[in-house]
Biopython code that builds the backbone (N, CA, C, O; Angstrom):
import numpy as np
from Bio.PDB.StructureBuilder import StructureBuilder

atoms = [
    (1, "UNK", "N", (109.865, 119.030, 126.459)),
    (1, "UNK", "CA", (110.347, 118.783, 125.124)),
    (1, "UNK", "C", (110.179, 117.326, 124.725)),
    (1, "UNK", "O", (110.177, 116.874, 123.580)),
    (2, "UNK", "N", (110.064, 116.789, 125.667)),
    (2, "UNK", "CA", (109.731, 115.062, 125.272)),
    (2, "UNK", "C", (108.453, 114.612, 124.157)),
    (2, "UNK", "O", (108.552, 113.629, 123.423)),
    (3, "UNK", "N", (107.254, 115.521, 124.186)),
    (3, "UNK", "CA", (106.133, 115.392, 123.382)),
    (3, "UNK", "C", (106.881, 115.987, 122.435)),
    (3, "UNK", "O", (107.109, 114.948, 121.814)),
    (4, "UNK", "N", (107.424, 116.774, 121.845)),
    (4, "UNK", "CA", (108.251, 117.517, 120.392)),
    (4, "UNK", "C", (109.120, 116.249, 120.034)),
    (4, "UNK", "O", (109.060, 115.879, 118.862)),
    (5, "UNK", "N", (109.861, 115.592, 120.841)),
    (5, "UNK", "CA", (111.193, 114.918, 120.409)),
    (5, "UNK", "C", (110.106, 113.348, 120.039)),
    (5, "UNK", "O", (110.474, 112.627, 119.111)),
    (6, "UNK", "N", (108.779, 112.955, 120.869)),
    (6, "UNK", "CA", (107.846, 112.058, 120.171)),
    (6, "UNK", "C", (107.241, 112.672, 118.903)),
    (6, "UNK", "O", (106.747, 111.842, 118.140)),
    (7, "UNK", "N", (107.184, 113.812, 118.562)),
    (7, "UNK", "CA", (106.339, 114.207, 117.315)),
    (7, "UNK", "C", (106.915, 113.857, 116.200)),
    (7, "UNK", "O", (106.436, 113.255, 115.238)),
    (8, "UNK", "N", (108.238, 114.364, 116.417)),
    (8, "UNK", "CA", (109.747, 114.427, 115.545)),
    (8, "UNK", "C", (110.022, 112.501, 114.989)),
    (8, "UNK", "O", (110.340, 111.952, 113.934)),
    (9, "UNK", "N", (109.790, 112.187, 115.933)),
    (9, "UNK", "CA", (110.429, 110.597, 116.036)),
    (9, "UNK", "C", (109.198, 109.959, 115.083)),
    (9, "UNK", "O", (109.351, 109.273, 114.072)),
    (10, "UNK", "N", (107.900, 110.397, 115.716)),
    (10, "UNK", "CA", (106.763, 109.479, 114.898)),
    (10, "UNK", "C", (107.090, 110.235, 113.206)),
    (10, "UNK", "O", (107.113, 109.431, 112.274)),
    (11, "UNK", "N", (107.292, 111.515, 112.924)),
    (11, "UNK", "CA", (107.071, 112.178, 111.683)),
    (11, "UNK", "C", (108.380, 111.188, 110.481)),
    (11, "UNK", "O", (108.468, 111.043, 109.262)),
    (12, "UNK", "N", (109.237, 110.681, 111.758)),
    (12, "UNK", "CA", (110.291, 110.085, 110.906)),
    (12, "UNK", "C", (109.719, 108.230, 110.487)),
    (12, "UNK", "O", (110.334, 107.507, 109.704)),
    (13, "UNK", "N", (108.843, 107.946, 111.007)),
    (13, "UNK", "CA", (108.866, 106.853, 111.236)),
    (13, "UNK", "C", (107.837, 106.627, 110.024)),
    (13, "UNK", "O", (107.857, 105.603, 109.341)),
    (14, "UNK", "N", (106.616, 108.062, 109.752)),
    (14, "UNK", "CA", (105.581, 108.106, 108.954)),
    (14, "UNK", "C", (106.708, 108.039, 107.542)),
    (14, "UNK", "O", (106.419, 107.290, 106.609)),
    (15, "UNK", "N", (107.888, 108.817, 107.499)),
    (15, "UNK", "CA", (108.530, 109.356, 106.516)),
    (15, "UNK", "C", (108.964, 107.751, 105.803)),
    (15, "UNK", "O", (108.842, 107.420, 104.623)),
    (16, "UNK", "N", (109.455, 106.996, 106.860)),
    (16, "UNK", "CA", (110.237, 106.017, 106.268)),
    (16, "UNK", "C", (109.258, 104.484, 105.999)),
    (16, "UNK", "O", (109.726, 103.384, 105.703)),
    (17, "UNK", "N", (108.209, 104.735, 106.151)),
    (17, "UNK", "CA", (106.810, 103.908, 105.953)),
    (17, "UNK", "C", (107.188, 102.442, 106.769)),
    (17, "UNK", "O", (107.250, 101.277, 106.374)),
    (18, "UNK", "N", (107.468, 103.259, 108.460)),
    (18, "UNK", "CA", (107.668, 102.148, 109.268)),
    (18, "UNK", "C", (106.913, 102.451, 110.910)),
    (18, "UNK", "O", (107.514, 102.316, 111.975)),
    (19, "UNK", "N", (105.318, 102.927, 110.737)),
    (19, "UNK", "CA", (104.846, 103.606, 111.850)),
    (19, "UNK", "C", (104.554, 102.142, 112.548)),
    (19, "UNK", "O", (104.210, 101.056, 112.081)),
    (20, "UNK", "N", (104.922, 102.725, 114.215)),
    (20, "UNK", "CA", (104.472, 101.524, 115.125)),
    (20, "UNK", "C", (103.019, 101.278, 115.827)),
    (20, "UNK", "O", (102.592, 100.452, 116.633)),
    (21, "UNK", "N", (102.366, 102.601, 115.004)),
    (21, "UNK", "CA", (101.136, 102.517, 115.860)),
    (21, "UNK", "C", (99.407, 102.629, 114.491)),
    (21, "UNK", "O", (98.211, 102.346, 114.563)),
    (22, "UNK", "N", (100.336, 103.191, 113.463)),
    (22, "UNK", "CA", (99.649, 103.236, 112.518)),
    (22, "UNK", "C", (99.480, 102.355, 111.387)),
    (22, "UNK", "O", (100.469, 101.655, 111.168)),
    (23, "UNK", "N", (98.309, 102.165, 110.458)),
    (23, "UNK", "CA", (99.063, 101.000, 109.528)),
    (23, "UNK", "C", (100.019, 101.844, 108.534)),
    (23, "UNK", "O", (100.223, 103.042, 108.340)),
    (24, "UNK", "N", (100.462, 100.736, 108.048)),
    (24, "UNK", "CA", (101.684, 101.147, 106.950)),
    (24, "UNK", "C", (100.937, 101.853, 105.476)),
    (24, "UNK", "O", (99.946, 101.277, 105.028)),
    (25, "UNK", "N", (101.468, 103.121, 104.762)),
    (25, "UNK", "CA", (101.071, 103.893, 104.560)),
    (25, "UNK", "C", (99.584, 104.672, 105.051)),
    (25, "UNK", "O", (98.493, 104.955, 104.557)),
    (26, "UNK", "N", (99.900, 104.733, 105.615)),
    (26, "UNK", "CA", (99.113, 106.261, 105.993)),
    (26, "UNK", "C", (99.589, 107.697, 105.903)),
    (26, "UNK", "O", (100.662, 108.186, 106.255)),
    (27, "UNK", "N", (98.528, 108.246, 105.346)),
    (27, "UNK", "CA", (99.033, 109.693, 105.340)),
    (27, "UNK", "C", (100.047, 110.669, 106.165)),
    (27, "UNK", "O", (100.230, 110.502, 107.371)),
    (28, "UNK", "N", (100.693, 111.705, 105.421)),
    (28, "UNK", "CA", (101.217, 112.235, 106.817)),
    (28, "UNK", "C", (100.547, 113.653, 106.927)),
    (28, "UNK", "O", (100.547, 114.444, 105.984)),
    (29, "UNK", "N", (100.126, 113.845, 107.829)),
    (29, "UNK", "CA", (99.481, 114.754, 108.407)),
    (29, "UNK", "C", (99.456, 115.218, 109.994)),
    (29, "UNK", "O", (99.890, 114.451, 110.853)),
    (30, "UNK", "N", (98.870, 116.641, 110.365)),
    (30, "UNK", "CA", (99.097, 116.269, 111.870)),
    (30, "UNK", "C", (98.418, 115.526, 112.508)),
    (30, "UNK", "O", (98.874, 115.049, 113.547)),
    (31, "UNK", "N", (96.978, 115.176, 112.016)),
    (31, "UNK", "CA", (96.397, 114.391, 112.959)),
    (31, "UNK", "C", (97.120, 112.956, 113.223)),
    (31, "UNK", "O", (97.007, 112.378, 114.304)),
    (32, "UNK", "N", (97.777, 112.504, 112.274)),
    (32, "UNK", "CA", (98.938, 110.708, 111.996)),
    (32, "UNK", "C", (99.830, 111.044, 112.712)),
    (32, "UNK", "O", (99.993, 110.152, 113.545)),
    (33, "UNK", "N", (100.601, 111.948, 112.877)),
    (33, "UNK", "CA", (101.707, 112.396, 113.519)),
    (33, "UNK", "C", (101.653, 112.154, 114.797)),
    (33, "UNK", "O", (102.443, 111.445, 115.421)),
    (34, "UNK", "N", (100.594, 112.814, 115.286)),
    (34, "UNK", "CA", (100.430, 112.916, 117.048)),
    (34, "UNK", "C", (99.455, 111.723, 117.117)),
    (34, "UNK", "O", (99.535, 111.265, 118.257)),
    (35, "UNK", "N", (98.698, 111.128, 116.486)),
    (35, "UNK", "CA", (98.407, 109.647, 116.826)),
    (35, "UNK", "C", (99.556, 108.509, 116.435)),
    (35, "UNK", "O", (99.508, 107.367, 116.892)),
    (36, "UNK", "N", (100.492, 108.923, 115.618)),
    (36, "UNK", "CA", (101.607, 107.863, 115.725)),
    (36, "UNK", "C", (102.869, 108.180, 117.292)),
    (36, "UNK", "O", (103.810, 107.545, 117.768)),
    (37, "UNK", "N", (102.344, 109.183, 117.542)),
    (37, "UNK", "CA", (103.318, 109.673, 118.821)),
    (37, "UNK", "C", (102.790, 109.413, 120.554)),
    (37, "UNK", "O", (103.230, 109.698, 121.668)),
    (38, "UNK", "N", (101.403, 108.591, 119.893)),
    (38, "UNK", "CA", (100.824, 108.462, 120.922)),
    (38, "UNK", "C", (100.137, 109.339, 121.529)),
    (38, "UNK", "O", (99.891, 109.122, 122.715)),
    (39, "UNK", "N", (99.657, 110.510, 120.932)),
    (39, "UNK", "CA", (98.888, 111.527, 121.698)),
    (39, "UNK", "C", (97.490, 111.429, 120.353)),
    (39, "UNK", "O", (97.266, 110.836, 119.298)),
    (40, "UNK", "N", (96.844, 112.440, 121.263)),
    (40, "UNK", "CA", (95.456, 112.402, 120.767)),
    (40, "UNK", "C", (95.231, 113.705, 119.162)),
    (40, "UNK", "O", (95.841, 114.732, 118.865)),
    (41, "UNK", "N", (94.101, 112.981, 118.512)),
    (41, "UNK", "CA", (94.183, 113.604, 117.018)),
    (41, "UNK", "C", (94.007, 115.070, 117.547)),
    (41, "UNK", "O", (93.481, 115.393, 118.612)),
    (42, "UNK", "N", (94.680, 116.089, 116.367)),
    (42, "UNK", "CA", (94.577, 117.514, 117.290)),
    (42, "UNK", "C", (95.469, 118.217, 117.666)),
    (42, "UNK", "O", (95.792, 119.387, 117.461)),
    (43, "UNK", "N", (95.981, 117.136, 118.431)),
    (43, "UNK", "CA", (97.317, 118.027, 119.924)),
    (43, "UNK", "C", (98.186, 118.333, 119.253)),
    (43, "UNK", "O", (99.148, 118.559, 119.987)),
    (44, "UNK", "N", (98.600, 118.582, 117.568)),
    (44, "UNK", "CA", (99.531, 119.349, 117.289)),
    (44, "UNK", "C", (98.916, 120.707, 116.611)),
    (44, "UNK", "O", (98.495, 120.944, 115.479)),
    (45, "UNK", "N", (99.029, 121.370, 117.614)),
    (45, "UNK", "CA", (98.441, 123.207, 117.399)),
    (45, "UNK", "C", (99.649, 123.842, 116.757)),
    (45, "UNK", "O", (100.821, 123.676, 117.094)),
    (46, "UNK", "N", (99.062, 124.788, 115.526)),
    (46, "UNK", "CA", (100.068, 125.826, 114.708)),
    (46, "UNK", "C", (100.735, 126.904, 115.734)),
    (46, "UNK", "O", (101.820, 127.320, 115.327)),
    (47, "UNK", "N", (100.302, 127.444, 116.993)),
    (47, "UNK", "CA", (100.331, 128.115, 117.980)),
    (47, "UNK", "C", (101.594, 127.595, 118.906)),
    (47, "UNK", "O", (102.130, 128.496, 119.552)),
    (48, "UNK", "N", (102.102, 126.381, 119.051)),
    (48, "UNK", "CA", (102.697, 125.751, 119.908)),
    (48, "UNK", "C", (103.620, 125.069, 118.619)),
    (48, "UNK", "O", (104.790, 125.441, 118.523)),
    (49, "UNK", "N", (103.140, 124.178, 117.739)),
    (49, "UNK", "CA", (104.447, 123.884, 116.747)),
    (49, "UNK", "C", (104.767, 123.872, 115.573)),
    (49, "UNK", "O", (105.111, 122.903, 114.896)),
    (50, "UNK", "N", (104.619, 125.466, 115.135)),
    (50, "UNK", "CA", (104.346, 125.657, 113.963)),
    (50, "UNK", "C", (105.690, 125.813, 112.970)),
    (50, "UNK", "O", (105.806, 126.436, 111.915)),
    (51, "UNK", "N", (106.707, 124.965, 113.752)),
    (51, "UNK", "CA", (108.195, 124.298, 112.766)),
    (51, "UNK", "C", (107.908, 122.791, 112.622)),
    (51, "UNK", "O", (108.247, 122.107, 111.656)),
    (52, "UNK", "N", (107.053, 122.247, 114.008)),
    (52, "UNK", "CA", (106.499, 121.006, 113.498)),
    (52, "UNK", "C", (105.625, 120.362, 112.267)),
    (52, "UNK", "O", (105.776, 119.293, 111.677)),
    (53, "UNK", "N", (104.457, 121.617, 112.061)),
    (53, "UNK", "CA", (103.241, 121.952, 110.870)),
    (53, "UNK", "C", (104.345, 122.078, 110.184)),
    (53, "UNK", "O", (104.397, 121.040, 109.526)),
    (54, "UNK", "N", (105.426, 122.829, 109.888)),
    (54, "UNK", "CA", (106.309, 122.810, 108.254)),
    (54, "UNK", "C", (106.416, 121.444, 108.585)),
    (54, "UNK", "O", (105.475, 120.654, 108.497)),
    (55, "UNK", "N", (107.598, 121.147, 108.980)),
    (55, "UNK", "CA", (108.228, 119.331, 108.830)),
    (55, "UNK", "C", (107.037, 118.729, 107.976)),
    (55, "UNK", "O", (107.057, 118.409, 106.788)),
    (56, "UNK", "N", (106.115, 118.663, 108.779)),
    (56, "UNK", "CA", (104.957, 117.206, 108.380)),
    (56, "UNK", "C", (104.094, 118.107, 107.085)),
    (56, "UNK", "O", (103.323, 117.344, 106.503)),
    (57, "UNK", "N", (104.062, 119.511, 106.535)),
    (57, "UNK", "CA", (103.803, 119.768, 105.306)),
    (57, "UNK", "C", (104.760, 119.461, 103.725)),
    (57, "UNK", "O", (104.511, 119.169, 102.555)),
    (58, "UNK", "N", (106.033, 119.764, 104.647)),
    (58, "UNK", "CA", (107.167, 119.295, 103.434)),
    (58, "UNK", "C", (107.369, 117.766, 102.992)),
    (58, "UNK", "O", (107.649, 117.273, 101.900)),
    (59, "UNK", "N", (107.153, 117.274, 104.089)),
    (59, "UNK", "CA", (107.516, 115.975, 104.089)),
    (59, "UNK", "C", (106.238, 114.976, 103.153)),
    (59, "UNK", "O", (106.417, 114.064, 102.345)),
    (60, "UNK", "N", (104.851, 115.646, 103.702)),
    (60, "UNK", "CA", (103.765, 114.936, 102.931)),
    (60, "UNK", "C", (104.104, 115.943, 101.114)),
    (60, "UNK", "O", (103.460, 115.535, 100.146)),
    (61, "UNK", "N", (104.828, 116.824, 100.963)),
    (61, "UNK", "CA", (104.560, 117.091, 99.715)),
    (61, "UNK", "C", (105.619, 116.566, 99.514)),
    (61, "UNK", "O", (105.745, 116.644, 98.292)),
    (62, "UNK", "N", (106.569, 116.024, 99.951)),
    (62, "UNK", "CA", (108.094, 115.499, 99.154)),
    (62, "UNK", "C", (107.488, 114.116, 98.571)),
    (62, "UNK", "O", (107.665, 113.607, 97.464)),
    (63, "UNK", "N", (106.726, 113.680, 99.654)),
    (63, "UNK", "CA", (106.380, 112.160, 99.190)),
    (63, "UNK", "C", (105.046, 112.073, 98.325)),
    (63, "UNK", "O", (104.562, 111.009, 97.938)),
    (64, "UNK", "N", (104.620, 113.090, 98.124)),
    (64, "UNK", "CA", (103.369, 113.388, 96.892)),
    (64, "UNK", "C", (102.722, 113.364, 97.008)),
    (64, "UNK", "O", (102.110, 112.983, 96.010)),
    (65, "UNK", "N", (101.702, 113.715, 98.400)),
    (65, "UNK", "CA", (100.458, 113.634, 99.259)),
    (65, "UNK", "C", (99.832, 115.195, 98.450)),
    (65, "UNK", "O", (100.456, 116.044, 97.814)),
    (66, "UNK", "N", (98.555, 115.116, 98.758)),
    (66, "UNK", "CA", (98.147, 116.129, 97.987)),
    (66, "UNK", "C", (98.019, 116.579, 99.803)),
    (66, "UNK", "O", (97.875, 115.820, 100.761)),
    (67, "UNK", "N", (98.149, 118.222, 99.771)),
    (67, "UNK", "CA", (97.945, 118.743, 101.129)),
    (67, "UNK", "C", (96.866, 119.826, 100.850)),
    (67, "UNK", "O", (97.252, 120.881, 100.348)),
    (68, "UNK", "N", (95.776, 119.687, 101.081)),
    (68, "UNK", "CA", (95.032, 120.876, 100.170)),
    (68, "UNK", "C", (94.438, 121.839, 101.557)),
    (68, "UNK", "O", (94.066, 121.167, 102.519)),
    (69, "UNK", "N", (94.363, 122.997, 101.654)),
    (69, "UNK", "CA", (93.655, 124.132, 102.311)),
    (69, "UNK", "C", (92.780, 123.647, 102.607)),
    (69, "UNK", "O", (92.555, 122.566, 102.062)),
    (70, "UNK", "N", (91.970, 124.071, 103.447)),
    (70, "UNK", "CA", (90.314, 124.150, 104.155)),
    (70, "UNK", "C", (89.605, 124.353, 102.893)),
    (70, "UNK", "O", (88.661, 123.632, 102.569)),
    (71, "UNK", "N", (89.948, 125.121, 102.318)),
    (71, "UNK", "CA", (88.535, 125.659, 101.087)),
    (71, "UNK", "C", (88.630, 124.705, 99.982)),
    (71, "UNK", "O", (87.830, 124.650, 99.048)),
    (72, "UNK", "N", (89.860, 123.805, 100.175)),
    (72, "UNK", "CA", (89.735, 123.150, 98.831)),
    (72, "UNK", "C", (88.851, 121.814, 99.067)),
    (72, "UNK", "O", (88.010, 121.332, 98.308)),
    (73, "UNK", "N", (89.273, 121.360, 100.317)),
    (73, "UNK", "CA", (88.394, 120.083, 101.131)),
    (73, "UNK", "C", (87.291, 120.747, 101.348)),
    (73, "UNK", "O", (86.540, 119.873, 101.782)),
    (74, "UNK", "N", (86.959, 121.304, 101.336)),
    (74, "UNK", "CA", (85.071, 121.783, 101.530)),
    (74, "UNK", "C", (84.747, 121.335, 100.148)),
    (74, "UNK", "O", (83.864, 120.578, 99.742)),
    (75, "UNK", "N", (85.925, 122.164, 99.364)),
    (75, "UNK", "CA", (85.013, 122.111, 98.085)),
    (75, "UNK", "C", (85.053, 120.427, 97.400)),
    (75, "UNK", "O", (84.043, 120.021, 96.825)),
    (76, "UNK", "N", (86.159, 119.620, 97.508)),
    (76, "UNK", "CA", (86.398, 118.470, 97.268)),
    (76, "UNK", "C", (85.033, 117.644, 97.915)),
    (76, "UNK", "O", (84.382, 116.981, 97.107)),
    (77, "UNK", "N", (84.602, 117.664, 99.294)),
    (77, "UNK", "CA", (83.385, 117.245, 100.118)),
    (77, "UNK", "C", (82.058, 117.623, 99.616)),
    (77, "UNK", "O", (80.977, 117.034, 99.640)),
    (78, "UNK", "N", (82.499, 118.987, 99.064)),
    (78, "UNK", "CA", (80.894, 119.261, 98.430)),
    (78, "UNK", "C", (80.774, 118.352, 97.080)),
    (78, "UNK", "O", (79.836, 117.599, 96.821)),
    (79, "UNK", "N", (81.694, 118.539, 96.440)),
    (79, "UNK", "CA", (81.513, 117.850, 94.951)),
    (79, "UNK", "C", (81.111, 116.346, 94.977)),
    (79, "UNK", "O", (80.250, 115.954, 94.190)),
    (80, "UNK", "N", (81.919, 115.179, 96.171)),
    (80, "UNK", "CA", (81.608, 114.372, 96.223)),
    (80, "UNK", "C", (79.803, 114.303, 96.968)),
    (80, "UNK", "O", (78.826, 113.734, 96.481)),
    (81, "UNK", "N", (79.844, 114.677, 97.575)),
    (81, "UNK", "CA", (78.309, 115.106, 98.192)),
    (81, "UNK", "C", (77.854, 115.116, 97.045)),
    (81, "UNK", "O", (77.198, 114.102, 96.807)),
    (82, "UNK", "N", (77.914, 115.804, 96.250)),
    (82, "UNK", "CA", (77.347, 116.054, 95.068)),
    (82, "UNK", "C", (76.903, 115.015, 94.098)),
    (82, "UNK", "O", (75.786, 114.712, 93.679)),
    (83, "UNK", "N", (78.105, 114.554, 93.860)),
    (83, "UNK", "CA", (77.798, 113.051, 93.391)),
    (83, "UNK", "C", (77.127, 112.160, 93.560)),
    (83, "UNK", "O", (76.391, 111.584, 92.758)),
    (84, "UNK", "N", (77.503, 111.777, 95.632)),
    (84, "UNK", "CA", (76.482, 110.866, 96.053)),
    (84, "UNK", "C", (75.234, 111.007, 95.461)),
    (84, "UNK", "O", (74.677, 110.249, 94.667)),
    (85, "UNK", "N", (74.705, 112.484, 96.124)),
    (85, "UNK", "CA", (73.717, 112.814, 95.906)),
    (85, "UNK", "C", (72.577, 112.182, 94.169)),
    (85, "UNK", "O", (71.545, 111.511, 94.196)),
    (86, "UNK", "N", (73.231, 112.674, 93.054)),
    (86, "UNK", "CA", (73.152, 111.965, 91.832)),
    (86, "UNK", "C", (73.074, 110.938, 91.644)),
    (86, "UNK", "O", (72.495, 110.505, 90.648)),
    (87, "UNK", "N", (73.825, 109.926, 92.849)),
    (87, "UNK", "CA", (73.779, 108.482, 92.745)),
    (87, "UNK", "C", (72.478, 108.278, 93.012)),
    (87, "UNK", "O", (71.543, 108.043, 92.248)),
    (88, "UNK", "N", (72.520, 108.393, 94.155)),
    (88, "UNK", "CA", (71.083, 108.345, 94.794)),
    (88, "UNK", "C", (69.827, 108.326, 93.941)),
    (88, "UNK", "O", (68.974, 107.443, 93.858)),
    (89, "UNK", "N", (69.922, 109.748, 93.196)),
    (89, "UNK", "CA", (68.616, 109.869, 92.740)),
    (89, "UNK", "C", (68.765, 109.388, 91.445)),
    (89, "UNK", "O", (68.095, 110.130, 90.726)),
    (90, "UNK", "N", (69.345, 108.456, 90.728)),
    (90, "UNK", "CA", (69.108, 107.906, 89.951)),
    (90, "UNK", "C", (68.827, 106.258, 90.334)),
    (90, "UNK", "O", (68.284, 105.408, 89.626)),
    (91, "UNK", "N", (69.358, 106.127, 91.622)),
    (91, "UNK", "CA", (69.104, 104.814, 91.767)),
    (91, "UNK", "C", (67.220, 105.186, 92.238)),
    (91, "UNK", "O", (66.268, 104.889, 91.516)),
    (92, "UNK", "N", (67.162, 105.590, 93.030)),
    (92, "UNK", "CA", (66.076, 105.906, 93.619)),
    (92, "UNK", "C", (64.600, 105.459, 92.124)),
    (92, "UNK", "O", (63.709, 104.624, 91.968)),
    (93, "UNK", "N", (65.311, 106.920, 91.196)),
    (93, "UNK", "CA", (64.796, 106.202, 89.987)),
    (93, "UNK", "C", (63.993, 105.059, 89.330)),
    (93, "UNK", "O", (62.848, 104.744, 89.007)),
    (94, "UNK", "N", (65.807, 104.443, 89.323)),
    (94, "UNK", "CA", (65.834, 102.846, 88.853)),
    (94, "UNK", "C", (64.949, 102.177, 89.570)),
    (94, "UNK", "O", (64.115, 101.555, 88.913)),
    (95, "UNK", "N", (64.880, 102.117, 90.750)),
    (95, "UNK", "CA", (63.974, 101.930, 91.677)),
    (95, "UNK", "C", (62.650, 101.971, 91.581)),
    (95, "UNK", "O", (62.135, 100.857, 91.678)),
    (96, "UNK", "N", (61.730, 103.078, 91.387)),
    (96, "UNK", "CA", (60.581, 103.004, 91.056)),
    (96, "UNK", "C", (60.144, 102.597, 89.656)),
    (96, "UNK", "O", (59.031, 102.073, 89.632)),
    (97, "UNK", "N", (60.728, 102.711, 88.550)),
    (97, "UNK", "CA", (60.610, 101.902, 87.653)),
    (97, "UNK", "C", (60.364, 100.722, 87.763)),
    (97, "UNK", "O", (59.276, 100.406, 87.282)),
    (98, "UNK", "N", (61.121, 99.677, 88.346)),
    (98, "UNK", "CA", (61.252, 98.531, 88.436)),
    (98, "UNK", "C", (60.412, 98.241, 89.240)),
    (98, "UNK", "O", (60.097, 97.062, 89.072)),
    (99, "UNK", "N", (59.672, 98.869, 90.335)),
    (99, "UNK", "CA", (58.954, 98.852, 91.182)),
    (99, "UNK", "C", (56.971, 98.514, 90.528)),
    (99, "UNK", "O", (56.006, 97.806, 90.815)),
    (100, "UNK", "N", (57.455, 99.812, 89.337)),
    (100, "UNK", "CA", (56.303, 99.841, 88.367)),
    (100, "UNK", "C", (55.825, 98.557, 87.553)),
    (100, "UNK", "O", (54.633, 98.318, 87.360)),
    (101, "UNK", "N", (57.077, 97.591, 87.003)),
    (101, "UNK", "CA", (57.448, 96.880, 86.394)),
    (101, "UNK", "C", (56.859, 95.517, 86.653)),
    (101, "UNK", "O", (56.254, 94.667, 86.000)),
    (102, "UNK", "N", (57.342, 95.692, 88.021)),
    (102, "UNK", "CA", (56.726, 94.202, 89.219)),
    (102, "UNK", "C", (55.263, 94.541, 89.517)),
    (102, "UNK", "O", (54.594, 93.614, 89.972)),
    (103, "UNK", "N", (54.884, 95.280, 89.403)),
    (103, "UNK", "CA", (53.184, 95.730, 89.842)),
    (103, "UNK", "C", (52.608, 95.599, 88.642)),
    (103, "UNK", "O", (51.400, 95.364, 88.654)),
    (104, "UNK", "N", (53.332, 95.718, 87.257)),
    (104, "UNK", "CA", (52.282, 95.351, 86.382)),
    (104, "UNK", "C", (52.397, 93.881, 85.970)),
    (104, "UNK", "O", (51.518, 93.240, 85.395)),
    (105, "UNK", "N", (53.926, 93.315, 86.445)),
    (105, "UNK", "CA", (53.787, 91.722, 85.707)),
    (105, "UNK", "C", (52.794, 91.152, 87.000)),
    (105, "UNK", "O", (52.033, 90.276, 86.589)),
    (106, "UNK", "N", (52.651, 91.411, 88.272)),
    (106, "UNK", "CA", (51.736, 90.907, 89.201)),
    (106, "UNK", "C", (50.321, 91.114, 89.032)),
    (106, "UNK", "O", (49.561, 90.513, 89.792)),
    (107, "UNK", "N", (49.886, 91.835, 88.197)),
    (107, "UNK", "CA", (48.952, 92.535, 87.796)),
    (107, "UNK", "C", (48.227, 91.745, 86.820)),
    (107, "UNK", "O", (47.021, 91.520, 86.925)),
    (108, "UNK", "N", (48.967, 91.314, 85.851)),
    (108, "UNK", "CA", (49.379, 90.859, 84.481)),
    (108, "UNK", "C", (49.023, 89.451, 84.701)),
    (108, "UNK", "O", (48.071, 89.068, 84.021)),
    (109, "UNK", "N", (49.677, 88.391, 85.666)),
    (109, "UNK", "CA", (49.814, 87.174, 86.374)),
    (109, "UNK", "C", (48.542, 86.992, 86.675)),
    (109, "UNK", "O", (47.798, 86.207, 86.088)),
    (110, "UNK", "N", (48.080, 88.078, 88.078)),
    (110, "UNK", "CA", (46.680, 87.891, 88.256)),
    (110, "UNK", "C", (45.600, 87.500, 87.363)),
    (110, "UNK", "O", (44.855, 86.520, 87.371)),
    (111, "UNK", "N", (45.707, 88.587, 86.528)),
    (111, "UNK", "CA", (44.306, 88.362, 85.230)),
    (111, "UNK", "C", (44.897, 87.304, 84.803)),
    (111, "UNK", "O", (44.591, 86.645, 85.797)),
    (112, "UNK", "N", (45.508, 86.539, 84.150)),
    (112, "UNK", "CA", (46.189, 85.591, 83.276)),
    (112, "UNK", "C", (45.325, 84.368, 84.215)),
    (112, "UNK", "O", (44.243, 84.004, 83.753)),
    (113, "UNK", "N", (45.755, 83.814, 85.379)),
    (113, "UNK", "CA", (45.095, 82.710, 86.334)),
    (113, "UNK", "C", (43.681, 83.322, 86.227)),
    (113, "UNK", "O", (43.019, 82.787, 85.337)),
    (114, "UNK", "N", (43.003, 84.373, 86.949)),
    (114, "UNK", "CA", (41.427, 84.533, 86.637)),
    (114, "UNK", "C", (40.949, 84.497, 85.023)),
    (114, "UNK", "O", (39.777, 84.308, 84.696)),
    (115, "UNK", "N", (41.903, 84.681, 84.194)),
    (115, "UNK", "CA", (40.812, 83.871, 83.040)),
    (115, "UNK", "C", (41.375, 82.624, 82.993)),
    (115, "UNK", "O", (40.650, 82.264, 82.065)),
    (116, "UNK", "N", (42.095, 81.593, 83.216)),
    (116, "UNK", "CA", (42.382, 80.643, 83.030)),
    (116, "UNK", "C", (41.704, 79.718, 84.014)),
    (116, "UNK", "O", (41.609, 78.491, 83.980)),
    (117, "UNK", "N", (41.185, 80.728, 85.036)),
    (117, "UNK", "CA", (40.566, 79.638, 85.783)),
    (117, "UNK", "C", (38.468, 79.479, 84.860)),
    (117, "UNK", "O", (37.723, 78.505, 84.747)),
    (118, "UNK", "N", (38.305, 80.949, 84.438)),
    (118, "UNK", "CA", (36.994, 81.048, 83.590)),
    (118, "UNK", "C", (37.103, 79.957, 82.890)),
    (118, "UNK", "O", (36.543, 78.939, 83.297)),
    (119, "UNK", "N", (37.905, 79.947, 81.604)),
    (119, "UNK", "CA", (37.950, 79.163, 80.759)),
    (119, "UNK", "C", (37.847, 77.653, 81.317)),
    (119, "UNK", "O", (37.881, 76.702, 80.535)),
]
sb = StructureBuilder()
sb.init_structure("model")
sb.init_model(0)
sb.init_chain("A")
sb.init_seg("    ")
for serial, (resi, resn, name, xyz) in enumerate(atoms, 1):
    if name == "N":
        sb.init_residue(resn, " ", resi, " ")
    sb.init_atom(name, np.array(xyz, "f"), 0.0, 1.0, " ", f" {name:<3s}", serial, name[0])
structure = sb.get_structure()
């Protein structure tokens, strides 16, 4: 019971935004929980402490943490993916434009000195 009575102790410590191992605000979740308790991200299984999983769900929604399902973080990950993605290819874009830009003022430069050297 000593790892439960550390889970309990860190969940209070996340609660009162005074963790000794974490920085100050951090989420509460299980993976913060059992790394503020000194154990490894994980080791709190729904199977083994699933009055612990309530505590640290109530507690992150009392304090206004968004706690979202598996399907909603996929979908939250895809959308930002998504985004990146858009970033990207507009910079990418911007990119060859400007790319175009410098090849014709070098271009441009060139001829400019070969007739200036004719003349």
């Amino acid at each position: 019971m000593g790892a439960l009575n550390d889970y309990y102790a860190a969940l209070e410590r996340l609660k009162a935004n005074k963790p000794e191992v974490l920085p100050k605000g951090s989420a509460i979740n299980n993976d913060t929980v059992a790394m503020e308790a000194g154990r490894k991200r994980g080791s709190i299984k729904k199977s083994r402490h699933a009055a612990l999983i309530e505590a640290i769900e109530l507690a992150a929604q009392a304090l206004g943490q968004n706690v979202l399902s598996p399907t909603q973080r996929i979908e939250q990950v895809k959308s930002k993916t998504k985004a990146v993605k858009n970033d990207y290819e507009q910079l990418k874009e911007d990119y060859e434009k400007l790319l175009q830009k410098c090849n014709s003022l070098l271009l441009e430069n060139f001829e400019l000195r070969h007739s200036a050297r004719i003349l």
